[in-house]
C-alpha positions as CSV (number, residue, x, y, z in Angstrom):
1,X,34.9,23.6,67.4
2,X,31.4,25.4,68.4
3,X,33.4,28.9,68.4
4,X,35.2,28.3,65.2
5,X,32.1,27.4,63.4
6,X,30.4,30.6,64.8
7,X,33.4,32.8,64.1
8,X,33.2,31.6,60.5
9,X,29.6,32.1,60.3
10,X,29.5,35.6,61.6
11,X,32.9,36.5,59.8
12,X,30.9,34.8,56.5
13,X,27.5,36.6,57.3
14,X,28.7,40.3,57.8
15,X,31.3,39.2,54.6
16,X,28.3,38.5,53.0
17,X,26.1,42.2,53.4
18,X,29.5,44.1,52.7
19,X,30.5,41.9,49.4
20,X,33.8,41.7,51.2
21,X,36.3,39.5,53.4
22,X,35.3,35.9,51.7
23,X,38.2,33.7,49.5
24,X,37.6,34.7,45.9
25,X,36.2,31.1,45.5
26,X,33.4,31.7,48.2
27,X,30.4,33.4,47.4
28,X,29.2,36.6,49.0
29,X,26.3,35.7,50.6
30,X,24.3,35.5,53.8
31,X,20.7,32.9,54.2
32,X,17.4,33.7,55.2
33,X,15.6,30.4,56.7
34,X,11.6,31.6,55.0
35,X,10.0,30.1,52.7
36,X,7.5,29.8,50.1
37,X,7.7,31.6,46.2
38,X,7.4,35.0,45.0
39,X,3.7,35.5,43.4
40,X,4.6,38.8,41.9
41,X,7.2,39.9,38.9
42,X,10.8,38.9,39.1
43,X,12.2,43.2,39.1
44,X,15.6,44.1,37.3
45,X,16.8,47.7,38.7
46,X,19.7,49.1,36.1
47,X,21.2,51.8,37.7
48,X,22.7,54.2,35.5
49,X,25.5,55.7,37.2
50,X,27.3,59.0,36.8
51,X,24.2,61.0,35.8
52,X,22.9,60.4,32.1
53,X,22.3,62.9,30.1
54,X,18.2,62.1,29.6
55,X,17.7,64.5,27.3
56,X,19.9,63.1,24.7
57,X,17.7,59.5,25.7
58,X,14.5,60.7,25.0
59,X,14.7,63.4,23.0
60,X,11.8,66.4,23.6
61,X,12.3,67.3,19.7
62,X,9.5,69.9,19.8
63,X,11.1,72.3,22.4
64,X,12.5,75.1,20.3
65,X,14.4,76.1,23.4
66,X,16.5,72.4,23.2
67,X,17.9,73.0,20.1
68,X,18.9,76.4,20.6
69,X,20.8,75.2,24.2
70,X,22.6,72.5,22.1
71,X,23.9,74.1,19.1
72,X,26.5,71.3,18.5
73,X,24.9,68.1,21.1
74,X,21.4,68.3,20.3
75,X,19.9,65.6,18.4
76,X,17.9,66.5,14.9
77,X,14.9,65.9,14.9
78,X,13.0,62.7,13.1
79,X,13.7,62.4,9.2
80,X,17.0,63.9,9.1
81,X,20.6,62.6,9.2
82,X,20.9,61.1,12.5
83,X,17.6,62.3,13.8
84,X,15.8,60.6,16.7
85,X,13.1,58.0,16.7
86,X,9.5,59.3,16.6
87,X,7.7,58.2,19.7
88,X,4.7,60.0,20.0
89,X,5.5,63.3,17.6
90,X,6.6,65.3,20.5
91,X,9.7,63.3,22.0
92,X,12.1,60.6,20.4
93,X,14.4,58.4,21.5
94,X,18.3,58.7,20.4
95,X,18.7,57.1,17.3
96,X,21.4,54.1,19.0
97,X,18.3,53.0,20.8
98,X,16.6,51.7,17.8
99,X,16.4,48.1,19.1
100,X,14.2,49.7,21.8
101,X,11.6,51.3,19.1
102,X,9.9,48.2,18.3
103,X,9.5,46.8,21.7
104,X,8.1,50.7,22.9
105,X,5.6,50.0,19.7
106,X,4.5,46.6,20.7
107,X,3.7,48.2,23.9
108,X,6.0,46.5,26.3
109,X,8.4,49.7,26.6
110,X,7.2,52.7,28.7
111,X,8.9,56.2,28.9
112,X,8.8,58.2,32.5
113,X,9.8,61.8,31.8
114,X,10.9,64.7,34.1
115,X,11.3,62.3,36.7
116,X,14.0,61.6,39.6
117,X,14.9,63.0,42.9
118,X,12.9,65.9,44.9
119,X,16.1,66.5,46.8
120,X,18.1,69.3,44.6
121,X,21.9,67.9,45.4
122,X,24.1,68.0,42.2
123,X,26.6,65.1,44.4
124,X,27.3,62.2,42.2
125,X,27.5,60.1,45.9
126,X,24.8,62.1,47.8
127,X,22.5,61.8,44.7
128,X,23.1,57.9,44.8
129,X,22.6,57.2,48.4
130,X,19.5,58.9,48.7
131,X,18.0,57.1,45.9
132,X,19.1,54.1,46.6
133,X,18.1,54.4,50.1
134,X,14.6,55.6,48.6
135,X,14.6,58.6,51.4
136,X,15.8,61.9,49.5
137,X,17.7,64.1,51.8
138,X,17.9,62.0,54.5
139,X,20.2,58.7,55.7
140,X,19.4,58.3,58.5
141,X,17.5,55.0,57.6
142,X,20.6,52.6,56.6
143,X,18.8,50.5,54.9
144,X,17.6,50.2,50.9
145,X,14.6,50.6,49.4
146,X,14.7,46.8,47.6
147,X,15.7,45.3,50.8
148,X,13.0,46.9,52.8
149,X,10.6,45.8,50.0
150,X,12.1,41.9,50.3
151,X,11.6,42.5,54.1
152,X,8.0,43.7,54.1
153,X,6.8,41.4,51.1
154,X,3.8,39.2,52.2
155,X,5.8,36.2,50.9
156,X,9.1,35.0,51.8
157,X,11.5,32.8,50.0
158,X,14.4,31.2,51.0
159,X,16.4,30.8,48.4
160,X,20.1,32.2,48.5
161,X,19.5,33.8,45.1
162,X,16.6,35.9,46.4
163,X,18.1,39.1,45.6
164,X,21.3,39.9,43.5
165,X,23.6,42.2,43.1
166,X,25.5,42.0,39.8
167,X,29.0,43.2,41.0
168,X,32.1,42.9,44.0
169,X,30.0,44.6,46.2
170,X,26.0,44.9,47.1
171,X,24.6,48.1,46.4
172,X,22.9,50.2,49.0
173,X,19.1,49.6,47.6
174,X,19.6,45.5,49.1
175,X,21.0,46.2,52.0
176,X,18.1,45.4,54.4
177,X,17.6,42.1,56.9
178,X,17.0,40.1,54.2
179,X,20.6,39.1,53.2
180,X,21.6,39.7,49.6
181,X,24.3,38.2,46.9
182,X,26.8,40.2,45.5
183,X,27.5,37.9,42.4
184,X,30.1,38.8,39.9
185,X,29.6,36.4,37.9
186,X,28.4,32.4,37.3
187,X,31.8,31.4,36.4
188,X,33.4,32.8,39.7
189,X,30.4,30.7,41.9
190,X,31.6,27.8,40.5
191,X,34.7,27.2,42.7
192,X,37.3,28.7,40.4
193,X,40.8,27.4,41.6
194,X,42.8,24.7,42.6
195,X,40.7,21.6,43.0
196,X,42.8,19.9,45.3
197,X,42.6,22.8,47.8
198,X,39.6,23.1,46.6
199,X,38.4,20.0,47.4
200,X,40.2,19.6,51.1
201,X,38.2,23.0,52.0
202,X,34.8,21.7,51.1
203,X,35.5,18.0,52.8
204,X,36.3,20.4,56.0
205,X,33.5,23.0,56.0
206,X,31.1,19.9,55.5
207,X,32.4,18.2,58.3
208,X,32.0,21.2,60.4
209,X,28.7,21.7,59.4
210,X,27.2,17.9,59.1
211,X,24.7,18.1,62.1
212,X,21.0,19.3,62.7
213,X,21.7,22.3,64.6
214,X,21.0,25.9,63.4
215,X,24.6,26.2,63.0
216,X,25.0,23.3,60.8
217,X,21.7,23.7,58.4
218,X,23.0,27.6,57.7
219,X,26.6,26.2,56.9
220,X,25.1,24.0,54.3
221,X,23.0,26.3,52.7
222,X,26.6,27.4,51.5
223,X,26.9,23.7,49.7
224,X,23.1,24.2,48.6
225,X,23.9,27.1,46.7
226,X,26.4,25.4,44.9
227,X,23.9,22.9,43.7
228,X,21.7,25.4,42.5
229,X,24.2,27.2,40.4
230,X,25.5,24.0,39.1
231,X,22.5,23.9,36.4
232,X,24.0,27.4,34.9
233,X,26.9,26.9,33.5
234,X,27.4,29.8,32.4
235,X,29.7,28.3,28.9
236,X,26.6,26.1,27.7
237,X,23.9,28.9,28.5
238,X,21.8,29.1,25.1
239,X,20.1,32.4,24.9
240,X,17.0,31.8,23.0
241,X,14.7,33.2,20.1
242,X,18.4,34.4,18.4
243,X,19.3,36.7,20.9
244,X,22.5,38.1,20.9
245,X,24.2,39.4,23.8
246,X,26.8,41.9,23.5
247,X,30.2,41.4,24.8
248,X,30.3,44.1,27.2
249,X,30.1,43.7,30.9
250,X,26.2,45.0,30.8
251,X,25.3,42.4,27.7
252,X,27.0,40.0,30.1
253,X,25.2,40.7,33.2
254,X,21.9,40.6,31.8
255,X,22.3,37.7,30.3
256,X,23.1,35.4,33.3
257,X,20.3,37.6,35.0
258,X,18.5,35.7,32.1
259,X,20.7,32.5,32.6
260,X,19.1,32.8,36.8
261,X,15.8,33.4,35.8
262,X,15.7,30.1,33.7
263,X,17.4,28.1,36.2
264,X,14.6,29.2,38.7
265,X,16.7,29.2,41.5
266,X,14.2,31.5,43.4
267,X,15.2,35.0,41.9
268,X,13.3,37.6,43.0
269,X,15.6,41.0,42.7
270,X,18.5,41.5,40.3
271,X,20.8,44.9,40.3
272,X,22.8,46.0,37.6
273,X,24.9,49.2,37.3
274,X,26.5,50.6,33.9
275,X,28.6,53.5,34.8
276,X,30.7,56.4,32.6
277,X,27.6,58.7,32.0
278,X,29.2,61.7,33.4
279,X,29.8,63.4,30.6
280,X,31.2,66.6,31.1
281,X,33.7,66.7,28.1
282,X,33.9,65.9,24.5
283,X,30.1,63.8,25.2
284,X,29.9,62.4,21.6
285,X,26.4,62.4,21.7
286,X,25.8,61.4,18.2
287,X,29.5,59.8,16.9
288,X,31.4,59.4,20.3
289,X,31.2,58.2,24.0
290,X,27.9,58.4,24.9
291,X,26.8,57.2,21.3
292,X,28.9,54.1,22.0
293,X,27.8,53.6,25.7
294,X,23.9,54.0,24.1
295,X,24.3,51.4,21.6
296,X,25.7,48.8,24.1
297,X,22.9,50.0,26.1
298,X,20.0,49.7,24.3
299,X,21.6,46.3,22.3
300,X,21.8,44.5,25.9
301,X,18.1,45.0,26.7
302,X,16.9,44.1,23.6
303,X,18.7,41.3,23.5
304,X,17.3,39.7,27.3
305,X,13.8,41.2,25.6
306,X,14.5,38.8,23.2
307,X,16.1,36.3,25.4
308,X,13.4,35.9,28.3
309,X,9.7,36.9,25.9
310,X,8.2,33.9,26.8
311,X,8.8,34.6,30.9
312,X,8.4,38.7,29.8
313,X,4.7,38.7,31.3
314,X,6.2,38.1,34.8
315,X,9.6,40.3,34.4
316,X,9.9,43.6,34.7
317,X,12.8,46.3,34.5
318,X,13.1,49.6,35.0
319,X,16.3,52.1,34.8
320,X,17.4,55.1,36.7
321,X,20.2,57.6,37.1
322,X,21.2,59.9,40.5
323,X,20.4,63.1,37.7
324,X,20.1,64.3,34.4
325,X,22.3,67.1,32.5
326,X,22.0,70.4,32.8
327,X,20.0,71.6,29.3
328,X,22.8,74.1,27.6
329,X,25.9,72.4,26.6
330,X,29.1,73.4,28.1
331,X,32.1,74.9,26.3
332,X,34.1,71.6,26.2
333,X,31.4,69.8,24.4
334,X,29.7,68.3,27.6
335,X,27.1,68.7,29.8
336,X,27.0,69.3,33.6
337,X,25.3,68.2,36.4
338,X,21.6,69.0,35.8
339,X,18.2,67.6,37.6
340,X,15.2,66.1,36.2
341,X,16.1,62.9,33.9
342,X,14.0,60.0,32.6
343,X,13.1,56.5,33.4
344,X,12.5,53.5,31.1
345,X,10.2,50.6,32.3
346,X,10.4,47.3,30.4
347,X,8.0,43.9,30.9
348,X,4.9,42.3,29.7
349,X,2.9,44.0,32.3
350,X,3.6,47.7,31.0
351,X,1.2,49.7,29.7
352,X,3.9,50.8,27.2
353,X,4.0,52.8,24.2
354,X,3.6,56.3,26.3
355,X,5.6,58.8,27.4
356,X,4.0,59.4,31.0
357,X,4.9,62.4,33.0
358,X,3.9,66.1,33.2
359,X,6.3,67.6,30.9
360,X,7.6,71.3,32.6
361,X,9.2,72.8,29.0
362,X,12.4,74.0,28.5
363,X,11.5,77.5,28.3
364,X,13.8,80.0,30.6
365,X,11.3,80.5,33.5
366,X,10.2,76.5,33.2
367,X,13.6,75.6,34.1
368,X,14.9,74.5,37.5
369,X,18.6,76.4,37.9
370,X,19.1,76.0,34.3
371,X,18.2,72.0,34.5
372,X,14.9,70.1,33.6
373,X,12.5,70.3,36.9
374,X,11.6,67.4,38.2
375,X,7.5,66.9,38.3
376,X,7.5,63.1,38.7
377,X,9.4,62.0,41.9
378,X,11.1,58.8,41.0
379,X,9.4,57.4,44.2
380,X,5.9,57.7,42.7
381,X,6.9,54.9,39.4
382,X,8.6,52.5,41.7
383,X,5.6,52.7,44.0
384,X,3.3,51.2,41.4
385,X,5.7,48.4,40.0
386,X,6.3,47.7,44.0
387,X,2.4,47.7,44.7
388,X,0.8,46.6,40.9
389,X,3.7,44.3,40.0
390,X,5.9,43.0,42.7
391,X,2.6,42.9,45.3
392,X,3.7,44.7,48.2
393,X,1.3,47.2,49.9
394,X,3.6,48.3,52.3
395,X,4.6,51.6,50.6
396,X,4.7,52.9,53.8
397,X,7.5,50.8,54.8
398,X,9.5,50.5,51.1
399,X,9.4,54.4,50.9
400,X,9.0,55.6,54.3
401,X,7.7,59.5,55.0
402,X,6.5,59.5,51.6
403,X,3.3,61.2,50.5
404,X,1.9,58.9,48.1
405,X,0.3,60.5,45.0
406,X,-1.9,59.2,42.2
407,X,0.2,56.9,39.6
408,X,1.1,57.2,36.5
409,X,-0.9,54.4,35.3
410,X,1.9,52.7,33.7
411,X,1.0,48.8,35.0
412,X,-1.2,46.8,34.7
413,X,-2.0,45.0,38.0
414,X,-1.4,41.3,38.7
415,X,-3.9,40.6,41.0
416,X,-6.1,43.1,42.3
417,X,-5.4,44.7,45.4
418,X,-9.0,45.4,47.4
419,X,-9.3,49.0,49.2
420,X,-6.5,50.8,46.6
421,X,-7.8,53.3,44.1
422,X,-5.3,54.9,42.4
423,X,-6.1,57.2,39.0
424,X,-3.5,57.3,36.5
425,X,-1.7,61.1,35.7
426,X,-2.3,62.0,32.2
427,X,0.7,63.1,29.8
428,X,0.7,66.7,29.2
429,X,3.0,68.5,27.5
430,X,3.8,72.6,27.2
């Protein structure tokens, strides 16, 4: 009996950090035994996979040299047909991010340009890993960047919905000694099946784990979790204030990120990818694919804006991709791998209503290879959420042989933080 229950555990543990090897009707999921509640933000990490084309997000308008590389993708510029949204008279955003505009203008919404990765691969998978591992250029640290930050956090929690990863398997930021749920979705945590199997399997597992041992209490953290979700049914969940969710797997993710966050069920960390930005071909940038992907996009976050404004003060979410596009536009109506991209940063604790970053220009001898440079290293902005927001100092430890520089000034602090002085980097744009 003592090996089975250990052979399950370990089989359910590893099962757990891979998002593999569990019955569709058990959830991927390992237990930490620490306690006590996060005092910091609750962080959302989107990850934009396939390499958006950031250019075409925020739009540098005022760069003569951008509208001369995208004769047929580049986006007009404010007050004409299908122009972009005036942010600060130099840059715009794409005009299917409208729903964004208002919460940028209330100041909630915060623009990082000419930002991403110091390490110059053009790899979809290379590009990925290393940011996701938070160590450019280098893996031979396995773990993420989140789960070292849930590791080396001054608080602990032990909640089984500490971290999250919204999909069949956990991405590679979580993957740290803090274990990690890879959730696809409410409905499937709630013992989708035959009940009668059902039933016989959970009258046996609790059996097996009905004692006081180590063995046993980890075992029925498995039964606890099932409590916890029990409250988010994810059929009766009410998003509030009139927000509308779209139908899309992104609109749906968010919004049982939301439906977690009201359950408080301990959520600390929630990832979300959106993938199909690699847009080499036929992009669509104002009538097409990318157009369509944008407006989902930008409809899903400001519908959880919406959603969660009470709780916003103490949420925050920021978006990345591996790399931008290159600036000139392909012959088949594309773009192609590029370099330096942008980053949007959402929550009631943003200094928003900026475009922060030191902008390069577009011009010919600005350029990295043909591609935006990169003069913000995607490091430095989650290095102040992770210190101003989240309340880790342990920079050293989330992004390890990293030489901190001065931040952006983008957050507002929580609490302050004695002995840490850092001056923010003013915009500037050429």
């Amino acid at each position: 009996m003592e090996a089975t229950r250990r052979d399950f555990l370990k089989t359910a543990g590893y099962a757990a950090m891979m998002g593999l090897g569990l019955p569709a009707w058990m959830p991927r999921l390992a237990f930490s035994t620490r306690a006590d509640g996060p005092p910091g933000d609750i962080l959302i990490c989107v990850f934009l996979r396939g390499g958006i084309d950031g250019m075409s997000v925020v739009v540098p308008y005022a760069e003569d040299n951008y509208h001369e590389s995208r004769p047929t993708l580049g986006i007009p510029e404010p007050g004409q047909q299908n122009g972009a949204l005036d942010l600060d008279g130099f840059f715009g955003l794409h005009p299917a991010l409208a729903p964004l505009l208002d919460i940028y203008t209330q100041g909630d919404l915060a623009v990082v340009h000419a930002t991403g990765s110091p390490d110059p691969t053009r790899s979809h998978f290379d590009a990925m890993d290393y940011m996701e591992r938070g160590t450019p250029g280098e893996k031979q640290i396995e773990t993420g960047w989140l789960g070292r930050h849930l590791a080396s956090a001054a608080h602990q929690n032990d909640s089984p919905f500490r971290a999250i990863g919204m999909g069949a398997l956990l991405p590679q930021s979580l993957r740290g000694p803090v274990p990690a749920v890879a959730l696809q979705s409410i409905a499937d945590f709630h013992l989708q099946g035959n009940p009668a199997e059902l039933a016989q399997i959970q009258q046996t597992l609790a059996a097996l784990y009905s004692g006081d041992g180590w063995l046993d209490l980890e075992g029925q953290k498995v039964f606890d979790a099932f409590a916890l979700l029990e409250q988010t049914d994810p059929l009766q969940y009410d998003p509030q204030h009139g927000a509308e969710y779209p139908d899309t797997s992104f609109g749906l993710g968010l919004k049982q990120v939301a439906q977690l966050i009201r359950a408080e069920v301990g959520l600390e960390v929630a990832c979300l990818d959106v993938g199909g930005w690699d847009t080499h071909a036929n992009q669509g940038v104002l009538s097409g694919q990318f157009s369509g992907m944008l407006t989902d996009f930008g409809a899903a976050l400001s519908a959880f804006y919406t959603d969660m404004q009470d709780q916003m003060g103490s949420i925050t979410l920021v978006t990345m991709s591996e790399f931008g596009r290159r600036l000139r536009e392909n012959a088949s109506a594309g773009t192609d791998h590029g370099h330096g991209n942008q980053m949007l940063v959402m929550g009631g604790g943003i200094i928003g209503g900026h475009v922060y970053g030191n902008w390069p220009g577009l011009d010919p001898e600005q350029l990295d290879r043909g591609d935006l440079a990169v003069t913000t290293d995607y490091r430095t902005v989650l290095s102040e959420l992770v210190l101003k927001r989240l309340l880790n100092d342990h920079l050293d430890e989330v992004f390890p042989h990293f030489e901190q520089v001065p931040f952006l000034g983008l957050a507002e602090s929580n609490t302050p933080l004695p002995g840490l002085n850092f001056l923010p980097l003013q915009m500037a744009t050429g």
